[in-house]
C-alpha positions in Angstrom: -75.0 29.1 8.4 -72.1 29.8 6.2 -71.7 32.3 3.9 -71.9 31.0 0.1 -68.6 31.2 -1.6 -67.6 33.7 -4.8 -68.1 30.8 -7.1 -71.9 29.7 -5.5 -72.4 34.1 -5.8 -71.2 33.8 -9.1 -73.5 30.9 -10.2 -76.6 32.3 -8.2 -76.6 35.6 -10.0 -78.3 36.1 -13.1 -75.1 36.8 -15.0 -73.6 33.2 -13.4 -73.7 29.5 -15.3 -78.1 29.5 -16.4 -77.9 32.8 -18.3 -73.9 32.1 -19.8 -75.5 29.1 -20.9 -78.1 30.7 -23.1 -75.2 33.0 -24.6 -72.6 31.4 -27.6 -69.5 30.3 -26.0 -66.7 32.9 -26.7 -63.8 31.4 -24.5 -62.3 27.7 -23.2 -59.7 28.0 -19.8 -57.8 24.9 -20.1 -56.6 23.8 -16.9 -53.9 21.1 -16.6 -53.8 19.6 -13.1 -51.6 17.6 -10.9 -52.3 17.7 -7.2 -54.3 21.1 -7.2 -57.3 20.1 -5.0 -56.5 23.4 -2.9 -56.3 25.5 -5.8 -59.2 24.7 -7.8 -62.2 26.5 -6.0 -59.6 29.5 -5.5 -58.7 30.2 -9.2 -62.8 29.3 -10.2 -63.6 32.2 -7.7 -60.5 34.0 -9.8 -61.9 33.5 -13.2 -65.5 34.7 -12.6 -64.4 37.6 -11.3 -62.3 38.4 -14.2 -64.4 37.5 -16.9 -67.4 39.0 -16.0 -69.3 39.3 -19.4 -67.9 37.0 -21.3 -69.2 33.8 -21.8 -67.0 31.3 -20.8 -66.0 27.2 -19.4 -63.2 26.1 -17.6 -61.7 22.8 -18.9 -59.8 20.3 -15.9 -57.6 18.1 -17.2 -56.5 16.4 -14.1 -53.9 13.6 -14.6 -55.7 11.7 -11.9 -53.9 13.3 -9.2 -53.5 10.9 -5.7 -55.0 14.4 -3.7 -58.5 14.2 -5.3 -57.9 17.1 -7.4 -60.7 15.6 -10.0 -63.3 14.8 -7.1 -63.5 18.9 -6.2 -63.6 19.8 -10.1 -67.0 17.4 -10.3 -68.9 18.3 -7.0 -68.2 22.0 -8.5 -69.5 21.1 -12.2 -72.4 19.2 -10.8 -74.2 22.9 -10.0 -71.9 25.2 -12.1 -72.4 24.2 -15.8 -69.5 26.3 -17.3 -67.2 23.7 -14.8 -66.0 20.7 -16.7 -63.3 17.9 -15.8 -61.7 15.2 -18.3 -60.1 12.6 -16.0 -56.8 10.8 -17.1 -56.0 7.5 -16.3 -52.9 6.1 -16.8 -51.9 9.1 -18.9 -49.7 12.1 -17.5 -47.7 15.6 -18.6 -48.9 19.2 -18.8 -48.6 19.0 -23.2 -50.6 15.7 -23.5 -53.7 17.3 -21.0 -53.2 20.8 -22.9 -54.2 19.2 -26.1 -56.7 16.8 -24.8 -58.7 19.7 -23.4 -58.3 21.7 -26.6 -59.9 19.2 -28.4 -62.5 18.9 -26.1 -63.3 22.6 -26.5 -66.1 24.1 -29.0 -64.8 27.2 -28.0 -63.9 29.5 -31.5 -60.7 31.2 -28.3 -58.7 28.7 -25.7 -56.3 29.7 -23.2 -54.1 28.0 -21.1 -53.4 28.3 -17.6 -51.9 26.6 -14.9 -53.7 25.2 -11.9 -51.2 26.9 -9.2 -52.7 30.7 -9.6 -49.1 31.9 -10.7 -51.0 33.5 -13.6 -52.6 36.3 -14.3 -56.1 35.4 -15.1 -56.8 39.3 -15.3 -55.1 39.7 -18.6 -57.4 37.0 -20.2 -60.2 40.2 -21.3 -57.0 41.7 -22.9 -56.0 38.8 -24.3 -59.2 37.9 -25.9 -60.6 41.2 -27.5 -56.9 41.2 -29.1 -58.2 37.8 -30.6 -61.8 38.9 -31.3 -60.8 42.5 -33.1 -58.2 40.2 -35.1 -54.9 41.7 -34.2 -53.5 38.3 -33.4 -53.3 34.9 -33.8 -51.9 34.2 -30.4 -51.4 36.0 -27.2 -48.3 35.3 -24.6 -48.6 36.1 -21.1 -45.0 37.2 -20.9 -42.9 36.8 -17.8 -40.0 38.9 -19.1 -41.6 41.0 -21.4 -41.7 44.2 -18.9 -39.1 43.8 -17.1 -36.7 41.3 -18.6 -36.6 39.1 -15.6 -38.9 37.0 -13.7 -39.8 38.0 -10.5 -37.0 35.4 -8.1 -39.2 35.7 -5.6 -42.0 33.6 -7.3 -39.4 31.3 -10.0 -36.6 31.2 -7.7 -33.1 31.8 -9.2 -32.1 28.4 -10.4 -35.3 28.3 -12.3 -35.0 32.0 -13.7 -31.6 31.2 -15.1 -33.0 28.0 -16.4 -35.7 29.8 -18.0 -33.4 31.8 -19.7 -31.2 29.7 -21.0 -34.2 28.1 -22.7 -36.1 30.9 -23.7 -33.1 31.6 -26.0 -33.1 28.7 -27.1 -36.7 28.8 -28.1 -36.2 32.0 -30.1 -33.3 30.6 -31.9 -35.4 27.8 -32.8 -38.5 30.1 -33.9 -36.9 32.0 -35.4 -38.7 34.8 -33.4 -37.9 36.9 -31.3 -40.9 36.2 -28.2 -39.3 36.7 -24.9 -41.2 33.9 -23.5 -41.9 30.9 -25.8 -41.3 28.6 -22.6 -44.6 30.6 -21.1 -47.4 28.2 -20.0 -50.2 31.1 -20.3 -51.6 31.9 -23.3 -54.8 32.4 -25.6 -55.1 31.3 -29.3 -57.6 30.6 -31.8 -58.8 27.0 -31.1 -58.1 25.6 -34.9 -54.3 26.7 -35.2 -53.7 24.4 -32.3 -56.4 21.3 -33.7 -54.5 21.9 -37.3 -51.3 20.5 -35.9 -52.3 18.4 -32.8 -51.0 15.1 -34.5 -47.6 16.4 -34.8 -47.3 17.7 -31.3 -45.7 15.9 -28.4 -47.4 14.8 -25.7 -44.8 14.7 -22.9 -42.9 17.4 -21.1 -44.5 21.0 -20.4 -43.5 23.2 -23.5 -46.8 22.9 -25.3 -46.7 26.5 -26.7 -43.1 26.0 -28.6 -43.9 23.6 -29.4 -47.7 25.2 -31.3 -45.4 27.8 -32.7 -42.8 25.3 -33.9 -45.0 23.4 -35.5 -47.1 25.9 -37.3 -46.6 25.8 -41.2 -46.5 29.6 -41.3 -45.7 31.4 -38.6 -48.9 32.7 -36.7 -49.1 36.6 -35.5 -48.9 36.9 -32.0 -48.7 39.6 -29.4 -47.0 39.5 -26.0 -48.5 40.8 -22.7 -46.5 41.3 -19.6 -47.4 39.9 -16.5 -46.2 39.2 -13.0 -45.2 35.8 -11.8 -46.9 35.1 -8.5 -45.5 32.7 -5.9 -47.6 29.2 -5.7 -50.0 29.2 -2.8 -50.6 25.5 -2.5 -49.5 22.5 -3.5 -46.3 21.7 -5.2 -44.0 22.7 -8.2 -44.1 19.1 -11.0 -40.9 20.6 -12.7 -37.7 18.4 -12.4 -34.5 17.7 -14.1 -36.6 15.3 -16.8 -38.2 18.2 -18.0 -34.9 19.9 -19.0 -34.1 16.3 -20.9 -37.6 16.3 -22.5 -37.4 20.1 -23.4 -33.9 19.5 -25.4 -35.2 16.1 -27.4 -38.0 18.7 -28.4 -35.8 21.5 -29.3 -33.6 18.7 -31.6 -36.6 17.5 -33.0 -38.3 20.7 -34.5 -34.4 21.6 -35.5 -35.2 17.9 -38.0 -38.4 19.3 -39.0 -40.2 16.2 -36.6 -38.1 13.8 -38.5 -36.9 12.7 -35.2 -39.5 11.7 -32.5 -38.4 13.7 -29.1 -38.7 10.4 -27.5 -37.0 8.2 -29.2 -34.2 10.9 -28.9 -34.7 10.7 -25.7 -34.2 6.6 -25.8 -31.3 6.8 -27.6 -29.9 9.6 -24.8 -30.5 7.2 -22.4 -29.1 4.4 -24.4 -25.9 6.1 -24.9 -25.5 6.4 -20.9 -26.6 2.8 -20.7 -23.2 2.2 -23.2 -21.0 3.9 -20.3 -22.6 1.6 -17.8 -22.1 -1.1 -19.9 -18.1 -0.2 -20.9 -17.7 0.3 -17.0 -18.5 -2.8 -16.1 -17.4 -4.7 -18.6 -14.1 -3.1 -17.8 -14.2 -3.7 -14.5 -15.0 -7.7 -14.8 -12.6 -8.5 -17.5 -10.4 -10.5 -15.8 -13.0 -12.6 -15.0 -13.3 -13.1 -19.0 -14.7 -11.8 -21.5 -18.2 -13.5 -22.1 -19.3 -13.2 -18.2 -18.4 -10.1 -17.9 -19.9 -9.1 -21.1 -23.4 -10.3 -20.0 -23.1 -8.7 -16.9 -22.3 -5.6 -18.8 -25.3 -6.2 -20.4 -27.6 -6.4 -17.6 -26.0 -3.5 -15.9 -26.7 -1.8 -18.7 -30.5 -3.1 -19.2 -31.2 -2.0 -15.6 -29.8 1.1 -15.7 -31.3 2.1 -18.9 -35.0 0.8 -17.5 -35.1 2.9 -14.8 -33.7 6.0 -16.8 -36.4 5.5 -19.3 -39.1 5.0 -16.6 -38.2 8.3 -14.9 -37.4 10.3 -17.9 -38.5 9.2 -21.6 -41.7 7.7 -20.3 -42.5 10.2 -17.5 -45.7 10.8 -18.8 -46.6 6.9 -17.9 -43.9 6.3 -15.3 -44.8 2.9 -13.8 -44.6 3.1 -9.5 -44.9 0.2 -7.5 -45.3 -3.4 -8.1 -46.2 -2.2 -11.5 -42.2 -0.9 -12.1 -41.4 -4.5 -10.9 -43.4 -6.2 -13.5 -42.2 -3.6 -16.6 -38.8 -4.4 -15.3 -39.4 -8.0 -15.8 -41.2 -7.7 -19.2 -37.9 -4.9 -20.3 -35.5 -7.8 -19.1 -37.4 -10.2 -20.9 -37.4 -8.4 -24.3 -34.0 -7.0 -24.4 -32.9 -10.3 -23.7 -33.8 -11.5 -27.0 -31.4 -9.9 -28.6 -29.0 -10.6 -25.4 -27.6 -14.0 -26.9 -26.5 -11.9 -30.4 -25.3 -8.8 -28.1 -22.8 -11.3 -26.6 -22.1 -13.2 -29.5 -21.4 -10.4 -31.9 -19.5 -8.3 -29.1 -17.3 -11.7 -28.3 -16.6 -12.5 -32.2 -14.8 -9.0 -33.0 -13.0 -8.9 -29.6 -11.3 -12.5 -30.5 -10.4 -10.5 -33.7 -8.7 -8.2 -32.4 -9.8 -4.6 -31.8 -9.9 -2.9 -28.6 -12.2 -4.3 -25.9 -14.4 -0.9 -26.2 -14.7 -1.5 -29.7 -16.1 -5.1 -29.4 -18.6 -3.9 -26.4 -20.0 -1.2 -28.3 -20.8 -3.1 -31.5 -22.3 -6.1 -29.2 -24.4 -2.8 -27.4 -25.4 -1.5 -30.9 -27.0 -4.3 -32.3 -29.9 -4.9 -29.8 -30.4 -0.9 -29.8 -33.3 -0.9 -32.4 -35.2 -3.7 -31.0 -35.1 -2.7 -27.3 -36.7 0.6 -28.9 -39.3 -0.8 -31.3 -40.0 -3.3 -28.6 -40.0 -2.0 -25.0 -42.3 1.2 -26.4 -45.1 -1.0 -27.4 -45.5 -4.1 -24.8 -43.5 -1.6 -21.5 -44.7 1.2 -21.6 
């Protein structure tokens, strides 16, 4: 016979799930995950231990990870009532399934913590009797805060520097000097994050700037030092889109959310698409202008679509046949405005100005409908 696990201990004893249940619910753990089936049980185990006597729920988000990540969350909530999982489909990033769970929470406290046990789910008593004896409005597990550096064992140095780099930029945003406003574990009161959830993206994984950033006055908040431990399981889900996502945030906080961090992040990706276009345009010329404008174009169009796929739209990348068939409907709607691209492009170049100059303005005019277009029916 096996021995039960900590979590089956921890629901079997009269301070486990029947009795929390009786008791108000003080605290939410929202749990973004992403191919964590290893670490689920693991950090549940975790939590129970350190929050015994509080009364608390663990909220998966699982962005319907291919490992079955969401299948382990339910056969654990089916006996442990403080266990719940929301289940995404067709929806993806760490900020969108942050905000999902909050709002799922009737928690008056919510914290945040990643799925890989690279927190420190001790800290989360401190962090909530700060909360409860109302010295704070917010409390950041801080990875720099004791030591100023990351442990490079656990972030690796590439990362650490990264980190860095965007920490400062954080602050200089904020306008505050927290050491770690990139940190993805932290505790707040659940309505300063429900007061400005329409305004807050829902891609890339900088939820908590982007909280602060988007608070009307700037909350109180205290920082707690922590250690970063290495990941046991699974794998890391940050990439080189992230740090693209991360800056079309920063940018649009700098214009007060005047500018969406993804059409930014569009019009990034359609100025690369322009140097695809001049390059091949360049290169065809002397097969004249027209053709090798329209083959500009489609360069252009491809390159773009699968730049936008992988980056802008990460949080619905499309895999398979179904990248195929966006492709197809992309190709089909930026090639409404294909026939003016060429004709506008062709019309100043017989006029006289530099060949770059006529691409350009040909590029320029379908850039607003790819955008208004592609968002809605493509993605």
């Amino acid at each position: 016979m096996r021995a039960p696990t900590t979590i089956e201990m921890s629901a079997n004893s009269p301070a486990g799930p029947a009795a929390a249940a009786a008791r108000a619910l003080e605290l939410s753990v929202v749990i973004p995950t992403f191919k964590e089936a290893l670490n689920v049980e693991p950090l549940l185990a975790k939590l129970a231990a350190a929050l015994t006597g509080v009364t608390w729920q663990a909220i998966f988000v699982d962005d319907d990870s291919p490992d079955g990540t969401a299948a382990v969350v339910k056969r654990v909530a089916a006996t442990d009532p403080r266990v719940m999982c929301l289940h995404r489909v067709g929806r993806r990033g760490l900020a969108g399934a942050v905000i999902e769970g909050v709002m799922a929470s009737a928690a008056p406290f919510v914290a945040v913590v990643d799925g890989d046990m690279q927190h420190d789910e001790t800290l989360l008593p401190e962090m909530l009797g700060l909360l409860k004896a109302d010295r704070a409005d917010l409390v950041v597990g801080s990875r720099y805060l004791a030591t100023g550096a990351a442990d490079a064992s656990a972030l690796g140095q590439t990362r650490e520097a990264g980190s860095r780099l965007a920490n400062w930029l954080g602050r200089k945003v904020l306008h505050a000097e927290v050491t770690d406003p990139m940190s993805g574990f932290f505790m707040m009161r659940r309505e300063l994050i429900e007061a400005v959830a329409p305004k807050l993206s829902t891609s890339g994984f900088k939820v908590l700037f982007d909280i602060m950033a988007s608070q009307p006055t700037p909350p109180r908040y205290v920082e707690l030092p922590y250690q970063f431990r290495a990941r046991v399981a699974g794998e890391s889900k940050l990439d080189n889109g992230v740090v693209v996502q991360y800056l079309g945030l920063l940018i649009a906080k700098l214009s007060l959310d005047l500018i969406s961090p993804r059409f930014l992040m569009f019009a990034l990706v359609g100025a690369s698409g322009v140097v695809v276009h001049l390059t091949i345009l360049r290169s065809l010329l002397a097969h004249g202008f027209a053709a090798a404008q329209l083959t500009a174009a489609l360069g252009a169009m491809t390159s773009n679509y699968l730049i936008n796929n992988a980056v802008t739209y990460r949080d619905k990348r499309k895999r398979g046949l179904s990248l195929l068939t966006g492709y197809l409907k992309f190709v089909v709607l930026c090639s409404v405005p294909l026939a003016a691209n060429v004709a506008v492009a062709t019309m100043v170049y017989e006029r006289g100005p530099a060949w770059w100059v006529a691409g350009v303005a040909g590029a320029v005019v379908a850039a607003v409908w790819n955008y208004v277009t592609t968002s809605r029916a493509v993605w």
